[in-house]
C-alpha positions as a Markdown table, in Angstrom:
| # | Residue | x | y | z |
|---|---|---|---|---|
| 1 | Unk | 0.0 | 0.0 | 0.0 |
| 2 | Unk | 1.4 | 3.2 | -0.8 |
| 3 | Unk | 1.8 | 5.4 | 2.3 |
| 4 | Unk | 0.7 | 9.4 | 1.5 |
| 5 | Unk | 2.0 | 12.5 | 2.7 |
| 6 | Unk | -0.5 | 14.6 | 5.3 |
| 7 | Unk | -2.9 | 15.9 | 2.5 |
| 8 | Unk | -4.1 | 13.1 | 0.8 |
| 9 | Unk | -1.3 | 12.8 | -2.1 |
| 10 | Unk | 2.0 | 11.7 | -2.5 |
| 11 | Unk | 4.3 | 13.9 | -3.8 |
| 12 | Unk | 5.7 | 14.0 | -7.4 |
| 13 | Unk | 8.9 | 11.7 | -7.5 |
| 14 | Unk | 7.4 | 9.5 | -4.3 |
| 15 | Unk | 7.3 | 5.9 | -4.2 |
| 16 | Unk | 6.9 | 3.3 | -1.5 |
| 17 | Unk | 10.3 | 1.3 | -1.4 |
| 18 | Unk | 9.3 | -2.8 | -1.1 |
| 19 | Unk | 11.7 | -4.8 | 1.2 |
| 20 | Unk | 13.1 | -6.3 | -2.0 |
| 21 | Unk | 14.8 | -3.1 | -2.4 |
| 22 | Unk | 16.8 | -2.6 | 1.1 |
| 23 | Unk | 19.1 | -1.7 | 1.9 |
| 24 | Unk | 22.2 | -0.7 | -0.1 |
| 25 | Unk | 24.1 | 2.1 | 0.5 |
| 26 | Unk | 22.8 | 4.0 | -2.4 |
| 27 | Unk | 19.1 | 3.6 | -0.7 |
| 28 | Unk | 19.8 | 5.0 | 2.8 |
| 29 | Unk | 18.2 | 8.7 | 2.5 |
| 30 | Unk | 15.6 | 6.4 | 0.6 |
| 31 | Unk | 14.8 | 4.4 | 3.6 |
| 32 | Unk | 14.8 | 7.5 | 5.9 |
| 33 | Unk | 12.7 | 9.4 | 4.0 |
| 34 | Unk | 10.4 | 6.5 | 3.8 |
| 35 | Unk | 10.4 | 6.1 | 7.3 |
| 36 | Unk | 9.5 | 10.3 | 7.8 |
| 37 | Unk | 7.0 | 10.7 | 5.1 |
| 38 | Unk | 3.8 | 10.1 | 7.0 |
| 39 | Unk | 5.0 | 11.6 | 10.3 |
| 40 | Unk | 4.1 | 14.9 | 12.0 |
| 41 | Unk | 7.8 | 16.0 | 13.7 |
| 42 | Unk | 10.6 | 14.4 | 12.3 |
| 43 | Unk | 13.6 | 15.0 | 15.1 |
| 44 | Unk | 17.1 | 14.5 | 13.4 |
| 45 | Unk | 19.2 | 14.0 | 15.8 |
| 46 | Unk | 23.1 | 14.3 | 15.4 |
| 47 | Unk | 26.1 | 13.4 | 17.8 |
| 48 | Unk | 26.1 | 16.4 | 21.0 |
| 49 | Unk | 29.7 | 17.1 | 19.9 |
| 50 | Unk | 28.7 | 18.3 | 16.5 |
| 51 | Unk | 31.3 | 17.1 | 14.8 |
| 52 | Unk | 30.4 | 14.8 | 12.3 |
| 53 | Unk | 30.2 | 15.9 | 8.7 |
| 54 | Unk | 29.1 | 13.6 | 6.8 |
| 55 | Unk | 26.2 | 13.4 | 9.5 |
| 56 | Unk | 25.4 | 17.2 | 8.4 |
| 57 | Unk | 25.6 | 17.1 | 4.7 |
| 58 | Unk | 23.0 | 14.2 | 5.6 |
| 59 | Unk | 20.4 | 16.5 | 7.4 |
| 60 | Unk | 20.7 | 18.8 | 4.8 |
| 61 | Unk | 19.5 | 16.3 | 2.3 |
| 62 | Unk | 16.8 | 14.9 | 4.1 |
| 63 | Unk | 15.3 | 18.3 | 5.2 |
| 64 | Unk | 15.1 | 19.4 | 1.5 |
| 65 | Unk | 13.6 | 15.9 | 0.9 |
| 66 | Unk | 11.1 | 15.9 | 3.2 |
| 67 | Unk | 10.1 | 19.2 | 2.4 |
| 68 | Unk | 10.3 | 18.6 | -1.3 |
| 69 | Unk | 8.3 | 15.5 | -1.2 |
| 70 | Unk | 6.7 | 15.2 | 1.8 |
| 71 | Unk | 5.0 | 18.1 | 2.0 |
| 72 | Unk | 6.9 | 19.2 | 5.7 |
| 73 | Unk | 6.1 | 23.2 | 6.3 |
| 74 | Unk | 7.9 | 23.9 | 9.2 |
| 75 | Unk | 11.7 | 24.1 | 9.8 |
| 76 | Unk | 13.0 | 24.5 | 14.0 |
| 77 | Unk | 16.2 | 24.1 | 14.6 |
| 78 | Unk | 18.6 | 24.4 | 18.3 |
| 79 | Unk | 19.6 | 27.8 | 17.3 |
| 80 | Unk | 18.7 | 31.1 | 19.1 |
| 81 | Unk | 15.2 | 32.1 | 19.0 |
| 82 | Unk | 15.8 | 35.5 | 18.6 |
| 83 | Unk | 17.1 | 36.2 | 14.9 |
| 84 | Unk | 14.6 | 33.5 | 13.5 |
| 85 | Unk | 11.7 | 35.7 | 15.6 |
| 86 | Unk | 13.1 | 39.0 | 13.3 |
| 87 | Unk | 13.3 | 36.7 | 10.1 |
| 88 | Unk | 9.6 | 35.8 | 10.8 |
| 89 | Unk | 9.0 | 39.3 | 11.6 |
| 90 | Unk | 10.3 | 40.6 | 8.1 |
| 91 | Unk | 8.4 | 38.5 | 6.3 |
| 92 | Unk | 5.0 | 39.1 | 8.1 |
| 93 | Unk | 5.6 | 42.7 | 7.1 |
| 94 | Unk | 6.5 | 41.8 | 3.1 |
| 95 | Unk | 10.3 | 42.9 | 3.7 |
| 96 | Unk | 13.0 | 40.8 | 2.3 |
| 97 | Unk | 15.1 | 38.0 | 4.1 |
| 98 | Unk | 18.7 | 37.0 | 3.0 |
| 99 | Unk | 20.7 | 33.6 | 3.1 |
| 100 | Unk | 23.6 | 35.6 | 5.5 |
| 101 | Unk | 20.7 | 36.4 | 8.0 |
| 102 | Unk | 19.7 | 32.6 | 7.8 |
| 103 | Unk | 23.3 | 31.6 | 8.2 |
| 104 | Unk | 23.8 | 33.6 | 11.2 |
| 105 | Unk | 20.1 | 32.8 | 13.0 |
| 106 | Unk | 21.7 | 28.7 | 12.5 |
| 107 | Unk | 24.7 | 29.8 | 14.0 |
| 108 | Unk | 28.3 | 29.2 | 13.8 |
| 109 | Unk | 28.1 | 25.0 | 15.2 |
| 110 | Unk | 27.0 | 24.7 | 11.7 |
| 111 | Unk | 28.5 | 27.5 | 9.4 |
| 112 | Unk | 29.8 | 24.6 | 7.3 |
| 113 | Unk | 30.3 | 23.8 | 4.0 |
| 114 | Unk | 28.0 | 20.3 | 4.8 |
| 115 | Unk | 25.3 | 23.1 | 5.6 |
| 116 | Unk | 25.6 | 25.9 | 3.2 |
| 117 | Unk | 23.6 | 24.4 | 0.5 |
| 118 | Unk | 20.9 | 24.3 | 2.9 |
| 119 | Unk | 20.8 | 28.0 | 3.3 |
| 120 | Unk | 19.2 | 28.9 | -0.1 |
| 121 | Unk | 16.6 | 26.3 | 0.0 |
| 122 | Unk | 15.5 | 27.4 | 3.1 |
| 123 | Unk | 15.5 | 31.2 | 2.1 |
| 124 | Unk | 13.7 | 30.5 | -1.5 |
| 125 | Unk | 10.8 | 28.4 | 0.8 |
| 126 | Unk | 10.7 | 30.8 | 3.6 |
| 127 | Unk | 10.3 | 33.8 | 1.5 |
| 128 | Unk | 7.5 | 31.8 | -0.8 |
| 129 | Unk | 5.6 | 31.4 | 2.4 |
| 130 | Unk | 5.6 | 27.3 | 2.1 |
| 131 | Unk | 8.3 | 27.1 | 5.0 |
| 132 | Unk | 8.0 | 28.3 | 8.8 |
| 133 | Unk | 11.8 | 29.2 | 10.1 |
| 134 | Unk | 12.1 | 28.9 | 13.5 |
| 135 | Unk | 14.4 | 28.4 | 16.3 |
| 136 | Unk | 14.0 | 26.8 | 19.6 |
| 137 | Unk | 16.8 | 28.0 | 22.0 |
| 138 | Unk | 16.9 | 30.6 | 24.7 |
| 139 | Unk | 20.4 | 30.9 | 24.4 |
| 140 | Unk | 22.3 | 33.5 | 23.0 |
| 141 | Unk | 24.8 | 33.3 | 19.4 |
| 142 | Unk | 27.5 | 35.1 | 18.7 |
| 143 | Unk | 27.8 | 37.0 | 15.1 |
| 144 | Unk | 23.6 | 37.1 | 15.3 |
| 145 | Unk | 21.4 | 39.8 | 15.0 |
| 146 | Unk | 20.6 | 39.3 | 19.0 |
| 147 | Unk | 24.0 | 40.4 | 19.8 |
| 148 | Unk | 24.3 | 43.4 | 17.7 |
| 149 | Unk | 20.9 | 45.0 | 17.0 |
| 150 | Unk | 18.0 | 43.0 | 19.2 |
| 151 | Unk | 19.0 | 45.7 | 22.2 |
| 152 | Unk | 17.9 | 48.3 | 20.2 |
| 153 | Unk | 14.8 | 46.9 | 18.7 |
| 154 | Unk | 13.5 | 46.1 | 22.4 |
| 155 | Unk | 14.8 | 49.2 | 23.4 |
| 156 | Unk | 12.6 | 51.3 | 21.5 |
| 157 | Unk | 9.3 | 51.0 | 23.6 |
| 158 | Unk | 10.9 | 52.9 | 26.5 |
| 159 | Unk | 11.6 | 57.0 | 26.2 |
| 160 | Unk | 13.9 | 59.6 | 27.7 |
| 161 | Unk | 16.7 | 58.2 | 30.3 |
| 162 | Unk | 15.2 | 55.1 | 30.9 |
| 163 | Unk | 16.0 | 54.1 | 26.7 |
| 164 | Unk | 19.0 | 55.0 | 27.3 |
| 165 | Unk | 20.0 | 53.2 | 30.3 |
| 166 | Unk | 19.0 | 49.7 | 28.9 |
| 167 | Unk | 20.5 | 50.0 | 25.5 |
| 168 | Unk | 23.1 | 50.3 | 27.6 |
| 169 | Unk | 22.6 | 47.5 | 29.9 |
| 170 | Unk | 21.5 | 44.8 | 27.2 |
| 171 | Unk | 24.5 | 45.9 | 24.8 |
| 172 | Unk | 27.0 | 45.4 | 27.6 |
| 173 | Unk | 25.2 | 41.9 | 27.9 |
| 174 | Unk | 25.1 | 40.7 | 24.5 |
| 175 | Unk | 28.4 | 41.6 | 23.1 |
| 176 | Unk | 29.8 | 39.9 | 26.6 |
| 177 | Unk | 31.5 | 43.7 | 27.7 |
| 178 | Unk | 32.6 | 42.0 | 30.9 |
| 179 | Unk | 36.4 | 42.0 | 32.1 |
| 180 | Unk | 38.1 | 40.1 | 34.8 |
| 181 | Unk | 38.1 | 43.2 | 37.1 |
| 182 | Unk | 34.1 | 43.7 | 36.2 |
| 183 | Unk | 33.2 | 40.0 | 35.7 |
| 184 | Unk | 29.2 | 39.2 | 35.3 |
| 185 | Unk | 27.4 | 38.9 | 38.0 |
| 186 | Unk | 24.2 | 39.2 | 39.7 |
| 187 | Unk | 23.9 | 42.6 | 39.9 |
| 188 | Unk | 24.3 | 43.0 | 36.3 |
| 189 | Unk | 21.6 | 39.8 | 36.1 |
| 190 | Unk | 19.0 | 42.1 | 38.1 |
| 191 | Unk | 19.7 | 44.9 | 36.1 |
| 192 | Unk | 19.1 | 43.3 | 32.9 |
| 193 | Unk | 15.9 | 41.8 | 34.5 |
| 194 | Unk | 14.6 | 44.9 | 35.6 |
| 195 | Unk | 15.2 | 46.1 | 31.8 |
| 196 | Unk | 13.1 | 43.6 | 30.3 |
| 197 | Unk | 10.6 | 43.8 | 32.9 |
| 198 | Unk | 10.0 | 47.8 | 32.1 |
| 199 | Unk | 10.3 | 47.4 | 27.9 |
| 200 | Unk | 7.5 | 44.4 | 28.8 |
| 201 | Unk | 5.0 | 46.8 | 30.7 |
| 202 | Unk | 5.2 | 48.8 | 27.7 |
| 203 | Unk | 5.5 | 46.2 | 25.0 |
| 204 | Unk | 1.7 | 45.7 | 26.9 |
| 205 | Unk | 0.6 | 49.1 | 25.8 |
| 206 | Unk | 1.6 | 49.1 | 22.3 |
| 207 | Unk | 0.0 | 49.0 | 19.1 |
| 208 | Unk | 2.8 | 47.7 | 17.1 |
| 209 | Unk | 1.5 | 44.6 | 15.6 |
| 210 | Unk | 2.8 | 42.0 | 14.8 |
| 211 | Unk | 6.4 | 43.0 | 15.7 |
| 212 | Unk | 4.8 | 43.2 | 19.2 |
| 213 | Unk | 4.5 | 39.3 | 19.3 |
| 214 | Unk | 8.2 | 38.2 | 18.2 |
| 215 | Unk | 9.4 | 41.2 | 20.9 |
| 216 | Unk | 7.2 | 39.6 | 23.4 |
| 217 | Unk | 8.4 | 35.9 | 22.6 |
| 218 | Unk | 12.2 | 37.2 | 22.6 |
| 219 | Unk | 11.3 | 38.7 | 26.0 |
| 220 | Unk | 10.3 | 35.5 | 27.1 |
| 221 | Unk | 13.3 | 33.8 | 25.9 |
| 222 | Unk | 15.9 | 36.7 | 27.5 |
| 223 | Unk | 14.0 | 36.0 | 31.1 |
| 224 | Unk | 13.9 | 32.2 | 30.8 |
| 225 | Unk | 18.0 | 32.4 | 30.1 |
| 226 | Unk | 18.5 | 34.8 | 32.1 |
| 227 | Unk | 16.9 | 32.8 | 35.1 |
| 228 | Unk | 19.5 | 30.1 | 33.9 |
| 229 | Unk | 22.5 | 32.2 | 34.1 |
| 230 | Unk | 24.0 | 31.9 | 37.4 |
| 231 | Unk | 22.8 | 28.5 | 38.4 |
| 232 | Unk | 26.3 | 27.3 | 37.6 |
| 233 | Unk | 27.4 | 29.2 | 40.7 |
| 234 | Unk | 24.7 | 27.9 | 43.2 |
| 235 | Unk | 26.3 | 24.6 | 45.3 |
| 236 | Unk | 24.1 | 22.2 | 44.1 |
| 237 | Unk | 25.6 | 19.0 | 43.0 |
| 238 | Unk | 23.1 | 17.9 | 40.1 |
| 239 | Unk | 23.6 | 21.7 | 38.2 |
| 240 | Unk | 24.5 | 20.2 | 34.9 |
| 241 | Unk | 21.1 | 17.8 | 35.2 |
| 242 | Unk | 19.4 | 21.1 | 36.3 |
| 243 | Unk | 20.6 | 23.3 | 33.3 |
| 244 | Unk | 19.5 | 20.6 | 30.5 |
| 245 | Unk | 16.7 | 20.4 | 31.9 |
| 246 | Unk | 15.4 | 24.3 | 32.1 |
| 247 | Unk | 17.1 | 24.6 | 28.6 |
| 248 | Unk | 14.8 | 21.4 | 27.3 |
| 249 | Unk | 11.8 | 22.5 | 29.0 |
| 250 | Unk | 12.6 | 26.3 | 27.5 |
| 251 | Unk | 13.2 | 24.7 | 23.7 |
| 252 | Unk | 9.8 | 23.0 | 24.3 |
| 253 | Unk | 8.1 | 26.0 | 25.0 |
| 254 | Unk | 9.6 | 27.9 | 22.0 |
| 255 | Unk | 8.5 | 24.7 | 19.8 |
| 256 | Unk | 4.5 | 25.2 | 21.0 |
| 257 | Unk | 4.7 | 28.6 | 20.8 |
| 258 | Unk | 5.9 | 28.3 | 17.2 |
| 259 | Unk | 3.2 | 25.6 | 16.2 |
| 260 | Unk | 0.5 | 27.6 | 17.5 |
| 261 | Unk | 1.7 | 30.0 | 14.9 |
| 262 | Unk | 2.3 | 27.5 | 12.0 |
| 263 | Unk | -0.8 | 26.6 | 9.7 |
| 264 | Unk | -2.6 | 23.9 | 11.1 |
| 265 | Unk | -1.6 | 20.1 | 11.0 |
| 266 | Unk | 1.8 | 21.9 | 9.8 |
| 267 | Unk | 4.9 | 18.9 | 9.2 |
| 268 | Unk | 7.8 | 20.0 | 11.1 |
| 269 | Unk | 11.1 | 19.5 | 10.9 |
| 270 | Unk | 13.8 | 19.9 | 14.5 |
| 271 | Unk | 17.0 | 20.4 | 13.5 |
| 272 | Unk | 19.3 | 19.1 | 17.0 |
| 273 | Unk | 21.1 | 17.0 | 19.0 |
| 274 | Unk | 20.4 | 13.4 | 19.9 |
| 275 | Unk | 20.2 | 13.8 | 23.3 |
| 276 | Unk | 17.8 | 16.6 | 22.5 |
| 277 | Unk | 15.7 | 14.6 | 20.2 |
| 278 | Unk | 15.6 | 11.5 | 22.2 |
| 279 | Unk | 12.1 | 10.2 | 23.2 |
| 280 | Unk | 13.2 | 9.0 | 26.6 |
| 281 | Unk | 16.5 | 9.5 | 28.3 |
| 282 | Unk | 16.0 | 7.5 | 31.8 |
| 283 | Unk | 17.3 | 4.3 | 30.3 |
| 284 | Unk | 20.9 | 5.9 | 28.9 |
| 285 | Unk | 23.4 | 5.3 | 31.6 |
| 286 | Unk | 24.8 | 8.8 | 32.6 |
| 287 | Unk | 21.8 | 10.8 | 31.3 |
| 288 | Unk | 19.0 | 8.9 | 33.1 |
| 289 | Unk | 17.8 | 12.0 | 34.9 |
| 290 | Unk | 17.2 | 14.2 | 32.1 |
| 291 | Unk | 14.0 | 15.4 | 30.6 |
| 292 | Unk | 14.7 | 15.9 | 26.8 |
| 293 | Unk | 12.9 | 18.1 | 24.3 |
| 294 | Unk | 11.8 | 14.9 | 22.0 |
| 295 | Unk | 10.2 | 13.6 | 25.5 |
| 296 | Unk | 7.7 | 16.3 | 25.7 |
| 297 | Unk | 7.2 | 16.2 | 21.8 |
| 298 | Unk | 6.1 | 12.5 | 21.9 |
| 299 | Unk | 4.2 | 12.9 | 24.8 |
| 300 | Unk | 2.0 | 15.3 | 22.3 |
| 301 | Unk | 2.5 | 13.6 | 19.0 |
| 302 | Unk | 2.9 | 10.2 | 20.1 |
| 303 | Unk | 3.7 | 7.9 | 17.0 |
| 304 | Unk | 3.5 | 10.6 | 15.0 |
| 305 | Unk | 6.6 | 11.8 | 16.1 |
| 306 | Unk | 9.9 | 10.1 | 14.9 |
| 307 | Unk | 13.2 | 10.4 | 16.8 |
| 308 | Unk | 16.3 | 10.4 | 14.1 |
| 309 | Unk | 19.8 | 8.8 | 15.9 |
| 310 | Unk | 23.1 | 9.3 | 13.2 |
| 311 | Unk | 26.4 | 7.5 | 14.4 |
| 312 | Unk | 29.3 | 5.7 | 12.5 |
| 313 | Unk | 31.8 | 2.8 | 12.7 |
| 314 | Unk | 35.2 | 4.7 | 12.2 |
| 315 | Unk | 37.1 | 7.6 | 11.2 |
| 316 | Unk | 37.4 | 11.0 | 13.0 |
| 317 | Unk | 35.7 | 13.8 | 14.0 |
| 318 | Unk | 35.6 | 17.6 | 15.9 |
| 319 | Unk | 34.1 | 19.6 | 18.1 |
| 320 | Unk | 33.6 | 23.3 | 16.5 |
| 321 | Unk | 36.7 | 24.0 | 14.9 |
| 322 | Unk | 38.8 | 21.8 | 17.4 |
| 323 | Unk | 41.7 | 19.6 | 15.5 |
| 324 | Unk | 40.2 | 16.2 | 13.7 |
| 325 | Unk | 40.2 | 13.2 | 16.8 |
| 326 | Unk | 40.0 | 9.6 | 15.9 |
| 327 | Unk | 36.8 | 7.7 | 17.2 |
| 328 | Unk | 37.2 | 5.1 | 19.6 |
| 329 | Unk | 37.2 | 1.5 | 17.8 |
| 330 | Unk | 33.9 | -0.3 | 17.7 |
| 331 | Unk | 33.2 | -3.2 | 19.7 |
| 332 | Unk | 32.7 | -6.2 | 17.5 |
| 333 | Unk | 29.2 | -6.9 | 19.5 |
| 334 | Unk | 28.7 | -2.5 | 19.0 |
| 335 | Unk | 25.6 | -2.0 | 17.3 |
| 336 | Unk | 27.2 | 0.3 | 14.7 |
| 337 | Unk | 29.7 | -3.1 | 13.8 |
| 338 | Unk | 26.1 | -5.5 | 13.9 |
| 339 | Unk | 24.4 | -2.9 | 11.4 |
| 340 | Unk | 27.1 | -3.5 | 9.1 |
| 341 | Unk | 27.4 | -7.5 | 9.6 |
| 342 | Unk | 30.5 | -7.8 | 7.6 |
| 343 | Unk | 29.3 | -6.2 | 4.3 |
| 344 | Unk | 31.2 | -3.6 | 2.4 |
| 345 | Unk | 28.3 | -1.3 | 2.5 |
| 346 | Unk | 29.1 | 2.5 | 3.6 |
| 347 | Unk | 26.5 | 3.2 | 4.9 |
| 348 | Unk | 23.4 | 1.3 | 6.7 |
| 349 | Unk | 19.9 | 2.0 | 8.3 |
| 350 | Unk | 18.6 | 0.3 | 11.1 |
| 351 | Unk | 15.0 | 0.5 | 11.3 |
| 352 | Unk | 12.6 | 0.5 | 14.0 |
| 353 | Unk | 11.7 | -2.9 | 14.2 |
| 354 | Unk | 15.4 | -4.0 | 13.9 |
| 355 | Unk | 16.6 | -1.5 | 16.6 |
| 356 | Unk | 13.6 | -2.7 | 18.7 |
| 357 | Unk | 14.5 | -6.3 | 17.9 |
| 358 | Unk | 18.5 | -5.5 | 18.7 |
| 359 | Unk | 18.1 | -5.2 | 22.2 |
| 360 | Unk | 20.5 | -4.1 | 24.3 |
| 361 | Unk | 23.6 | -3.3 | 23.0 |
| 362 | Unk | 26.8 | -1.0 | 23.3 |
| 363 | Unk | 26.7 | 2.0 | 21.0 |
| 364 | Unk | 28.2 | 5.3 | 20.3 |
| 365 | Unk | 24.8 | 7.0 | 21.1 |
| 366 | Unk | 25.0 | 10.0 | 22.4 |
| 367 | Unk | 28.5 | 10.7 | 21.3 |
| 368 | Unk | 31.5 | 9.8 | 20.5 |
| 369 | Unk | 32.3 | 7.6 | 23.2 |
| 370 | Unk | 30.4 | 4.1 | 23.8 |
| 371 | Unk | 27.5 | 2.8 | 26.8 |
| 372 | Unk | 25.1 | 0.3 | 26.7 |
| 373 | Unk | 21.8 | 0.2 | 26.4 |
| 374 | Unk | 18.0 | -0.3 | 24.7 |
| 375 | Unk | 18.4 | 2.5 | 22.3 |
| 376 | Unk | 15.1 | 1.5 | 20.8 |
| 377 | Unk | 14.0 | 3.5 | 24.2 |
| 378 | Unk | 15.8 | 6.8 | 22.7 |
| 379 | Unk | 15.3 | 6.6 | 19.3 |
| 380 | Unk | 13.1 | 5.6 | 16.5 |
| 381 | Unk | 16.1 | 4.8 | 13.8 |
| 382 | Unk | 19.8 | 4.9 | 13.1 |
| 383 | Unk | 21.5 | 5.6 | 10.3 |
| 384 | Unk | 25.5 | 4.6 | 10.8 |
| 385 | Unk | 28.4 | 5.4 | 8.1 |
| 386 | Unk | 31.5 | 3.3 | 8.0 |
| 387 | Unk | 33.6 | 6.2 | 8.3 |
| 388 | Unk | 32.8 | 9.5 | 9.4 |
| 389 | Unk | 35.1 | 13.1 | 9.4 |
| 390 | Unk | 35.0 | 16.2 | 10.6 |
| 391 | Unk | 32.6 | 19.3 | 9.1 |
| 392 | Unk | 34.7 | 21.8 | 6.6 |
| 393 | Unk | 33.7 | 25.0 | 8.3 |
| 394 | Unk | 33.4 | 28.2 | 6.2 |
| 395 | Unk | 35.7 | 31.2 | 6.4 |
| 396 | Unk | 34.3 | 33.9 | 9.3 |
């Protein structure tokens, strides 16, 4: 039976691939793509170091192919919220976006030349209306349009001293004008606080639709990481539990806000990490206590969700812009060796009744280094090369 896209048809090119057909090497993207089609969210997750290339230049095929021929309409990805809230924000008003705004709201993990094709596609959909941008972190990015000219834009609801005072404040904060002598503190914390609190009891008062809704949501964001800031100071022995867990619980929040504001029944893509996309963490040794973004997601969408794991057999890797690292060798019994059982294939998927079936096993899930588990419990699928390498990052 061939399986159709949300919307009742499948999409030019589409074709239901028989079991005949798998796998090769050739038909990987095939499989994935398969595997997606029909979903809601599709969560493609990639190693927390993000330094796999291959991985990336993987992503970026399959989001163009599932929005190509699956008929996704929504694009999130671990970035900043802010810049993509200023994209959407230009468009809603009919003003041009360009592919160095995109480039800068993804952020510099992935200024890559894996990614950069990407980059166009997304523009060319975003600006045609058939593609929601969004992103889902609270954090901050450096070279984005939050550090250099967000304080300004928020800025602009307040008058006399007062507008003067914060621009101040919030510059200081994004551009990181700190010093050893003057390093940040609380103080500086409650006075960007009180900032945002004062440019929000005006925001309340204003007119300035829609640009009042993306200032609003980036307020949101500034207070929820702001709240995060110092909790690496407090004494409390779980912190780094504490802090994936406010930043998950924040990304979730970002995601419902943005698909309250995509067309209805929207297909979304989440551009992230593993751990981030994972289902359920409480069965990986070392992460059992957190609370991941795909968690919540599933707990909405339920099978209609589908959690995306990419790992590899060999080669090297690095973290952003870090000297190449060898992997650590596969165990023979490793589930990244079993999906390749001997054959000269480069690359394999492991479905979801074949993870499931797997069992427990040692992998490289999430990261570079090895644990056992029942990844079935984490994610949906795996797709392993034989040899991954590090991104090729563009020129700054």
């Amino acid at each position: 039976m061939l399986l159709l896209p949300l919307g009742g048809r499948p999409a030019a090119g589409w074709q239901r691939l028989e079991p005949s057909a798998l796998p090769t090497e050739e038909t990987v993207a095939d499989q994935v793509v398969h595997d997606l089609c029909d979903k809601r969210v599709a969560l493609l997750g990639e190693s927390p170091t993000h330094g796999f290339g291959r991985t990336l230049a993987f992503k970026a095929e399959i989001v163009q192919r599932l929005v190509d021929e699956c008929h996704y309409n929504a694009f999130f990805v671990e970035s900043g919220a802010y810049d993509f809230l200023n994209i959407q924000d230009r468009l809603a008003s009919g003003r041009a976006i360009s592919g160095a705004m995109i480039a800068a709201a993804f952020g510099g993990l992935w200024a890559t030349q894996e990614v950069e094709p990407l980059i166009p596609f997304l523009v060319e959909r975003a600006q045609r209306g058939s593609l929601l941008l969004g992103g889902l972190d609270d954090q901050l990015g450096r070279g984005t349009w939050a550090q250099t000219e967000m304080p300004a834009d928020l800025v602009s609801y307040l008058d006399g001293p007062r507008h003067a005072e914060c621009l101040a404040v919030l510059r200081r904060h994004m551009l990181w004008q700190y010093t050893s002598d003057a390093p940040y503190g609380p103080k500086d914390n409650a006075r960007i606080v009180h900032c945002v609190e004062r440019i929000e009891a005006r925001l309340a008062q204003s007119r300035q639709a829609p640009a009042r809704a993306y200032h609003a949501a980036m307020l949101e964001n500034l207070k929820r990481t702001l709240a995060r800031d110092l909790m690496s100071t407090t004494a409390a022995a779980d912190v780094d539990t504490r802090t994936f867990n406010d930043r998950d619980r924040s990304m979730y929040t970002n995601f419902r806000w943005l698909v309250a504001h995509a067309p209805r029944q929207s297909k979304i893509i989440v551009w992230t990490a593993v751990n981030h996309a994972a289902k359920d963490l409480s069965g990986i040794p070392g992460d059992s206590n957190l609370v991941s973004l795909g968690s919540y997601i599933r707990h909405d969408f339920a099978s209609d969700a589908f959690a995306l794991g990419i790992s590899a057999l060999g080669g090297t890797y690095a973290r952003a812009r870090q000297p190449a690292r060898p992997l650590p060798p596969a165990p023979a019994a490793s589930l990244e060796a079993r999906s390749f059982d001997g054959n000269e294939f480069d690359a394999r998927y492991v479905a979801p009744d074949r993870l499931a079936e797997i069992g427990v096993v040692t992998a490289r899930l999430p990261g570079p280094d090895f644990r056992t588990a029942r990844w079935s419990s984490m994610i949906d699928g795996l797709v392993v090369f034989r040899e991954e390498r590090p991104p090729r990052f563009l020129e700054r």
